[in-house]
C-alpha positions in Angstrom: 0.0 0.0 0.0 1.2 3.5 -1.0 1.5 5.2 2.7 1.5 8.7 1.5 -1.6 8.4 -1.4 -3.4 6.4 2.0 -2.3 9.5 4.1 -3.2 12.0 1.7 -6.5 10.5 0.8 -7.6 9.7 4.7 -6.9 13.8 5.3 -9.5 14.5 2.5 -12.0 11.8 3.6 -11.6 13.8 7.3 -11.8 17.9 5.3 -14.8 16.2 3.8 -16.8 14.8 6.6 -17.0 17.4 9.2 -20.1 15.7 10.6 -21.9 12.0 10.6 -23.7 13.2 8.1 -21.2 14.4 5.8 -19.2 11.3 6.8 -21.5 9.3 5.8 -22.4 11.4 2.7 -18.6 10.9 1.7 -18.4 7.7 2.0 -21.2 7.1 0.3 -20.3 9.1 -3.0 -17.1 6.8 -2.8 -18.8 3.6 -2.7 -20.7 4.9 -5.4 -17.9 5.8 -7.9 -16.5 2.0 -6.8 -19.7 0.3 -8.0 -21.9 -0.3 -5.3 -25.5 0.3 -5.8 -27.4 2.6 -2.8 -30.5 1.4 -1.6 -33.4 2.8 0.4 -34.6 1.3 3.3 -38.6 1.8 2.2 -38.0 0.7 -1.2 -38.2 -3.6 -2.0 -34.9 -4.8 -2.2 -33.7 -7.6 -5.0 -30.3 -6.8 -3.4 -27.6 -6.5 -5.4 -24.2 -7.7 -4.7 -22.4 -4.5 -3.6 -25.1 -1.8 -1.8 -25.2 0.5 0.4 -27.6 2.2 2.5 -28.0 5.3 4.7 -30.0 6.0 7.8 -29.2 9.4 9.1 -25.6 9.5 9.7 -24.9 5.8 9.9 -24.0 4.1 6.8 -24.2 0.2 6.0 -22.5 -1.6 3.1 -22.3 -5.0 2.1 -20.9 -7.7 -0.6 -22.9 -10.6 -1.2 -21.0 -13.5 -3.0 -21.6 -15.0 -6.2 -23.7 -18.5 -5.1 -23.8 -17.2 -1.5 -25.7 -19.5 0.9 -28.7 -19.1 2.9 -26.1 -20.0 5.8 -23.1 -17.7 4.6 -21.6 -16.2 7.5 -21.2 -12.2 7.8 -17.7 -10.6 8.6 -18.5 -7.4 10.2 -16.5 -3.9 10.5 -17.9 -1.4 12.8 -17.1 1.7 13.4 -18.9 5.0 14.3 -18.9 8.3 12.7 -19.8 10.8 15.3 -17.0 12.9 17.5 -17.2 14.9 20.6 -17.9 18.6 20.5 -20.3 21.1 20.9 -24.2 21.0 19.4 -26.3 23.6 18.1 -29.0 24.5 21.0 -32.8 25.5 20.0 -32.9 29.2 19.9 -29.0 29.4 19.2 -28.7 33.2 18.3 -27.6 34.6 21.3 -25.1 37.4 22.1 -23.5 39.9 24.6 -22.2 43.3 25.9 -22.6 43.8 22.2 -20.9 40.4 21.2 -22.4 38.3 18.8 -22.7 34.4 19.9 -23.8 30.5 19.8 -26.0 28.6 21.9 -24.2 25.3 21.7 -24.4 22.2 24.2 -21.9 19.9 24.7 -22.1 16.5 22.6 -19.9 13.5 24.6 -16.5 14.1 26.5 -15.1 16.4 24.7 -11.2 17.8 25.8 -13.0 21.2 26.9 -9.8 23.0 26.8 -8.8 22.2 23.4 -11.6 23.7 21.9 -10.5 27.2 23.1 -9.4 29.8 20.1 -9.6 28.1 17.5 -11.6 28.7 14.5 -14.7 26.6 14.3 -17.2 26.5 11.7 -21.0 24.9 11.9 -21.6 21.7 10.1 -24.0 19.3 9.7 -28.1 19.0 8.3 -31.1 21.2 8.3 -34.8 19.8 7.3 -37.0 21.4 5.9 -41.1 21.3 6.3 -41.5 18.8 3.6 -39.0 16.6 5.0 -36.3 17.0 3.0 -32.6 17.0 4.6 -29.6 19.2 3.2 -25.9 19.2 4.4 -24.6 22.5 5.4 -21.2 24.0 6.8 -20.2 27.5 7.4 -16.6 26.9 7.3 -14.4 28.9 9.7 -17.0 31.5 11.6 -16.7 30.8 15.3 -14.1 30.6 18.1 -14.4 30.0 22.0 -12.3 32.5 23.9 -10.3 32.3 26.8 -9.9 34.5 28.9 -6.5 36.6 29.1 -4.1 35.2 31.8 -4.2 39.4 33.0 -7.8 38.7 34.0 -7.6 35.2 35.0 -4.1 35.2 37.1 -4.6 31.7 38.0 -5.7 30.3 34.8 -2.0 27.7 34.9 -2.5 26.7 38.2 -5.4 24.4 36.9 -8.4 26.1 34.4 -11.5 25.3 35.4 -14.5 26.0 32.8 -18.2 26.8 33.1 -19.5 24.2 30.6 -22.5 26.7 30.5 -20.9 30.5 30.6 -17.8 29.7 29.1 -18.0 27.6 26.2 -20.4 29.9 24.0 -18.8 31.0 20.7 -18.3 34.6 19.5 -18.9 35.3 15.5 -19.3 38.8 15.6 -20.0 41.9 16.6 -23.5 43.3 16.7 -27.4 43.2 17.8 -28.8 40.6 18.7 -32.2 41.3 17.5 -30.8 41.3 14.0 -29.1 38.7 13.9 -30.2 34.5 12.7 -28.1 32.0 12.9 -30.0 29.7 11.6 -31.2 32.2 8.9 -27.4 32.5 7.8 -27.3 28.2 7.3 -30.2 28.3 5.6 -28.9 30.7 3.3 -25.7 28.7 2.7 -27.7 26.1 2.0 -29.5 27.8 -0.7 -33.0 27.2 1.2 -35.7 29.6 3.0 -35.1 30.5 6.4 -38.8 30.0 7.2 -38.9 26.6 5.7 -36.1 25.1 8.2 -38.3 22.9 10.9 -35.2 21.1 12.5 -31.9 20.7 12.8 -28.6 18.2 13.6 -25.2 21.1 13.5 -22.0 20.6 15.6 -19.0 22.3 15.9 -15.9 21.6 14.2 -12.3 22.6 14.3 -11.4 24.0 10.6 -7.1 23.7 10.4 -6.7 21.3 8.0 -5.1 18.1 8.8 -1.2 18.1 8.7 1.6 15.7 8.3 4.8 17.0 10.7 7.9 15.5 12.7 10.3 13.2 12.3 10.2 12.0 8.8 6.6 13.4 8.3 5.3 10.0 10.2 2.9 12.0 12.5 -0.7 13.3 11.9 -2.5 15.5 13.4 -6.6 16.1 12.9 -9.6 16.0 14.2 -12.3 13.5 14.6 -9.7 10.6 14.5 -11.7 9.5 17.1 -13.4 7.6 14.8 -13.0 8.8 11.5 -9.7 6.5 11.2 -11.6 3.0 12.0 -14.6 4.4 9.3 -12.2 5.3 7.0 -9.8 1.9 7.5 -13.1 -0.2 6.8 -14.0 2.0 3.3 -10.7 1.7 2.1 -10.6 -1.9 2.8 -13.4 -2.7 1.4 -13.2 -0.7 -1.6 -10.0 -2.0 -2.4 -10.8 -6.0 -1.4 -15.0 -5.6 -3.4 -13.9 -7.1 -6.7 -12.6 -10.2 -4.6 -15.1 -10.3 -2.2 -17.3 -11.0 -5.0 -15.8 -14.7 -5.1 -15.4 -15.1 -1.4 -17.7 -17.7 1.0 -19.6 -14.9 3.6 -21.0 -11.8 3.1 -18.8 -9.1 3.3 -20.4 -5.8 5.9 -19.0 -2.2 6.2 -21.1 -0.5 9.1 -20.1 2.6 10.7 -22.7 4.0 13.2 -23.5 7.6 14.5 -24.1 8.4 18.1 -21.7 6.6 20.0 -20.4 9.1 21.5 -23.5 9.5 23.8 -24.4 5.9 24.3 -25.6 4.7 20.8 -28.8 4.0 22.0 -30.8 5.7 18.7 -32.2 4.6 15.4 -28.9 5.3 13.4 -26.4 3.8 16.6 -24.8 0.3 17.4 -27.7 -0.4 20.1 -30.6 0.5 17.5 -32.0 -1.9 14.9 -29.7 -1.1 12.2 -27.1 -3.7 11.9 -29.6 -6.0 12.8 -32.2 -5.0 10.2 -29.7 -4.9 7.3 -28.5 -8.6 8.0 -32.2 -9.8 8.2 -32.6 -8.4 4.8 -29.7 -9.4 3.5 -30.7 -13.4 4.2 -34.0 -12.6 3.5 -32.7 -12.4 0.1 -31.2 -15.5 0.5 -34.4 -17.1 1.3 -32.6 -17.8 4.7 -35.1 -19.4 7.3 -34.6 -18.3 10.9 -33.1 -21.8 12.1 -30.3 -20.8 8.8 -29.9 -17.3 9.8 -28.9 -18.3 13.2 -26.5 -20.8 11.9 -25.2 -17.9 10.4 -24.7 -15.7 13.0 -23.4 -18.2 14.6 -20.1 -18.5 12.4 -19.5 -14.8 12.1 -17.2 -12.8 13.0 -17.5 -8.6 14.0 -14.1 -6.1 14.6 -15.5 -3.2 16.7 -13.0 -0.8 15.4 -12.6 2.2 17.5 -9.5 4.5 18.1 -7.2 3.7 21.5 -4.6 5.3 23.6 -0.7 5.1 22.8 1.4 5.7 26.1 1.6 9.3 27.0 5.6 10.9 26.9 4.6 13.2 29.8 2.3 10.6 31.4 3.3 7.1 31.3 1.8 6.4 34.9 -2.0 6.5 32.9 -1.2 3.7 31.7 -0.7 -0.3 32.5 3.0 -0.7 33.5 3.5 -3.3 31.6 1.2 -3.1 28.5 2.4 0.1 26.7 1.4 0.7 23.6 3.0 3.1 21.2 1.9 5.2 18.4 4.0 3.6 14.9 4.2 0.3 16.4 1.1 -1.1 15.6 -3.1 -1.3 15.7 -3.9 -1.7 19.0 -6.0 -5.1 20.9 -8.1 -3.4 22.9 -9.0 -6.0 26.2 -11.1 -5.5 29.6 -11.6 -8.0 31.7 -15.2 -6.2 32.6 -15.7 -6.6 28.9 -16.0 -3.0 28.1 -14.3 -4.2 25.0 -15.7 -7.5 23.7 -12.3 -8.9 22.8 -11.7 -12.9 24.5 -9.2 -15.5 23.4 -11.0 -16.3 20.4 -11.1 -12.7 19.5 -7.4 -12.1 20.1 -6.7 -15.3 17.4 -8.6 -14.0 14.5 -7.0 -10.9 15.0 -3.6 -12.1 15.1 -4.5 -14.0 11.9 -5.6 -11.2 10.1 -2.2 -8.8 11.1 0.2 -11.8 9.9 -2.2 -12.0 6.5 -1.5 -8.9 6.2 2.4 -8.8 7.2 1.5 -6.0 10.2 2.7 -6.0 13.8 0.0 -5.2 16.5 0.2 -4.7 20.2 -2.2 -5.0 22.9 -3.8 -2.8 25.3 -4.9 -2.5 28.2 -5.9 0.1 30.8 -4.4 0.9 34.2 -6.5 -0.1 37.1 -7.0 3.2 38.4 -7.9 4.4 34.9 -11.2 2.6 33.7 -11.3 2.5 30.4 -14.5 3.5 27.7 -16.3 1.6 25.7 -17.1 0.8 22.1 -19.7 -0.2 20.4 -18.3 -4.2 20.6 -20.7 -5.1 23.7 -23.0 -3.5 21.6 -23.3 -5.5 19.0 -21.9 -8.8 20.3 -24.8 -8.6 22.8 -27.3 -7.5 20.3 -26.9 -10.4 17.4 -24.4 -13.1 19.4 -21.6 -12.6 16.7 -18.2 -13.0 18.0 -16.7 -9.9 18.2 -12.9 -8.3 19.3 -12.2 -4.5 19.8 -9.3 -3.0 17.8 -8.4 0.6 16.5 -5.2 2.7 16.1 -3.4 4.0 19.1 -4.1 8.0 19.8 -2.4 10.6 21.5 -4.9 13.7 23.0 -8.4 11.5 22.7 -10.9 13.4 22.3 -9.1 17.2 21.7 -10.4 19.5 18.9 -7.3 17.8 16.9 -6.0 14.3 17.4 -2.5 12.6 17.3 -1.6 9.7 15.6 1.6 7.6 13.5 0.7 7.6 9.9 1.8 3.4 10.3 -0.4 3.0 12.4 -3.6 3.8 9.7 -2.1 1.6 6.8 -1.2 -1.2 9.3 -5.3 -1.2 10.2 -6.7 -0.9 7.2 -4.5 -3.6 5.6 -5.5 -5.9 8.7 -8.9 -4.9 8.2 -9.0 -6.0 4.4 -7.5 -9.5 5.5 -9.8 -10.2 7.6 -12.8 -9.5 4.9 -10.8 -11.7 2.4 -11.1 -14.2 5.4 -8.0 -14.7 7.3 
């Protein structure tokens, strides 16, 4: 695999999703160009062999085999799409002492700190009366300021910020009473003010992602956390479809939106989604149930979702003897509380996958005085009993405005990834 046409085309895929929605839009439009065939979810289905299909900002997308089975197993990538930040309130047009500002609230764990002057823009979907959804995104309009250290002498000896006061936005200067920010998306969006009914916008960091160090190995962006895992699985299976074709299971691409508040929605890994897609899928098969669950049964899922390298300026966070680092290798993410789904027969396919694919990996684990997350591998293991293990590249500054990570560590994932659809 070419590292830097990988690299270069994983920063656009990141510039180009600035939201699910867009992520999901994106990856879309690529699948498209590669042949697969998008399909509605209220629309019969005589499925084709490569489809795709959309439900908010969660995408789903599948190969079925030439001659495939009514008992062909599934292997399963998940991912999500969704990052932590700040949402668009109701009534978001707010201002004052003659500043103009955002309502926003904040959407998961975001770094709070990180988020502070930079140049944000808005991104994200409005909907119209009749129903109708359109992507919008304002590009850089926004910042959060801080405070100066003159007014705020003890702002190094530990900030501490009022998620409510303190985190609103400026865009400009002005009244109030004139001003719409809602009015102003509509307007990029080429739509009536007046017809907007709803909306789904966050907040997004705008410097472009960016190569740097030590012979150009590190990347920094944001929404790595888990644009990398969603763009991995694409790329893999994009780049594995023509084979896939002639494969023995069905071939699924799913990366989900909402995880990180819980995934319990329509368009998350603890809705339907995953769940409705498969039954389809062997529908089409003319599976019975008592085949289906044979099925299920010999699938596999990777719940891909970004990790933690060991910290230069922290190395007590972590386990003190399981220390992952960023270049050396996708991560094996294990709990013994099974906040990641990963067991012994986890670990073995994914060992088989990395030699397929001639990659290292390393394992990881958390510290016992620093419980880790979780993905969305309970999730779905619990949800459809397929055997799942919990991967993802090793980060630096989780859940900042802009994320940290070894450009290796990308191309060793996605080629594991596209082993283990070819069935290692």
């Amino acid at each position: 695999m070419d590292t830097n046409k990988f690299i270069s085309e994983f920063a656009a895929y990141i510039t180009a999703s600035p939201s699910s929605y867009h992520a999901a839009h994106e990856a879309a439009r690529q699948l498209t160009e590669a042949g697969f065939t998008e399909l509605k979810e209220t629309d019969p289905w005589i499925a084709p062999k490569k489809a795709f299909v959309i439900r908010d900002g969660a995408l789903i997308a599948w190969v079925t085999p030439d001659g495939a089975s009514a008992t062909a197993p599934a292997r399963v990538l998940g991912a999500h799409t969704d990052s932590p930040g700040f949402k668009l309130k109701p009534k978001p047009t707010t201002g004052s002492n003659g500043w103009l500002q955002v309502g926003v609230e904040i959407y998961g764990g975001p770094l709070l700190n990180s988020w502070l002057d930079r140049e944000l823009e808005l991104a994200g979907r409005l909907v119209t009366t009749d129903g109708t959804t359109h992507l919008v995104r304002t590009g850089p309009w926004l910042r959060i300021p801080q405070l100066a250290i003159h007014l705020d002498r003890d702002a190094n000896n530990g900030l501490k910020l009022d998620k409510q006061r303190a985190t609103a936005p400026v865009y400009g200067i002005g009244d109030v009473r004139e001003a719409d920010v809602v009015g102003h998306l509509a307007n990029l969006a080429g739509i009536d003010p007046a017809d907007v009914a709803g909306y789904d916008i966050i907040t997004v960091d705008t410097q472009e992602p960016r190569r740097f160090g030590l012979d150009n190995k590190l990347f920094a962006a944001g929404r790595m956390d888990n644009l990398s895992s969603t763009f991995a699985g694409l790329h893999a299976l994009i780049s594995a479809a023509d084979e896939l074709e002639e494969s023995e299971h069905i071939t699924v691409f799913s990366t989900f939106d909402h995880e990180e508040i819980g995934s319990d929605t329509r368009s998350g890994a603890s809705g339907p989604f995953l769940a409705d897609i498969l039954a389809r899928i062997y529908n089409g098969l003319g599976s019975s149930e008592e085949e289906r669950a044979r099925a299920l049964a010999a699938s596999w899922c990777i719940s891909a979702d970004a990790g933690h390298s060991v910290h230069p300026n922290y190395p007590e966070k972590h386990d003190p003897n399981v220390v992952p680092l960023a270049g050396s290798g996708p991560l094996l993410k294990i709990n013994a509380n099974q906040r990641y789904a990963t067991d012994a027969t986890g670990a073995a396919l994914w060992v088989r996958a990395c030699r397929a694919a001639g990659v290292e990996y390393q394992d990881f684990v958390s510290n016992n005085n620093s419980p880790c997350g979780t993905t969305i591998g309970p999730l779905t293991a619990t949800r459809l009993g397929i055997r799942t293990v919990d991967v993802g590249i090793p980060l630096i500054s989780m859940h900042s405005a802009r994320e940290l990570c070894h450009v290796d560590d990308m191309v060793a994932l996605a080629a594991a990834i596209r082993a283990f659809f070819l069935g290692a």
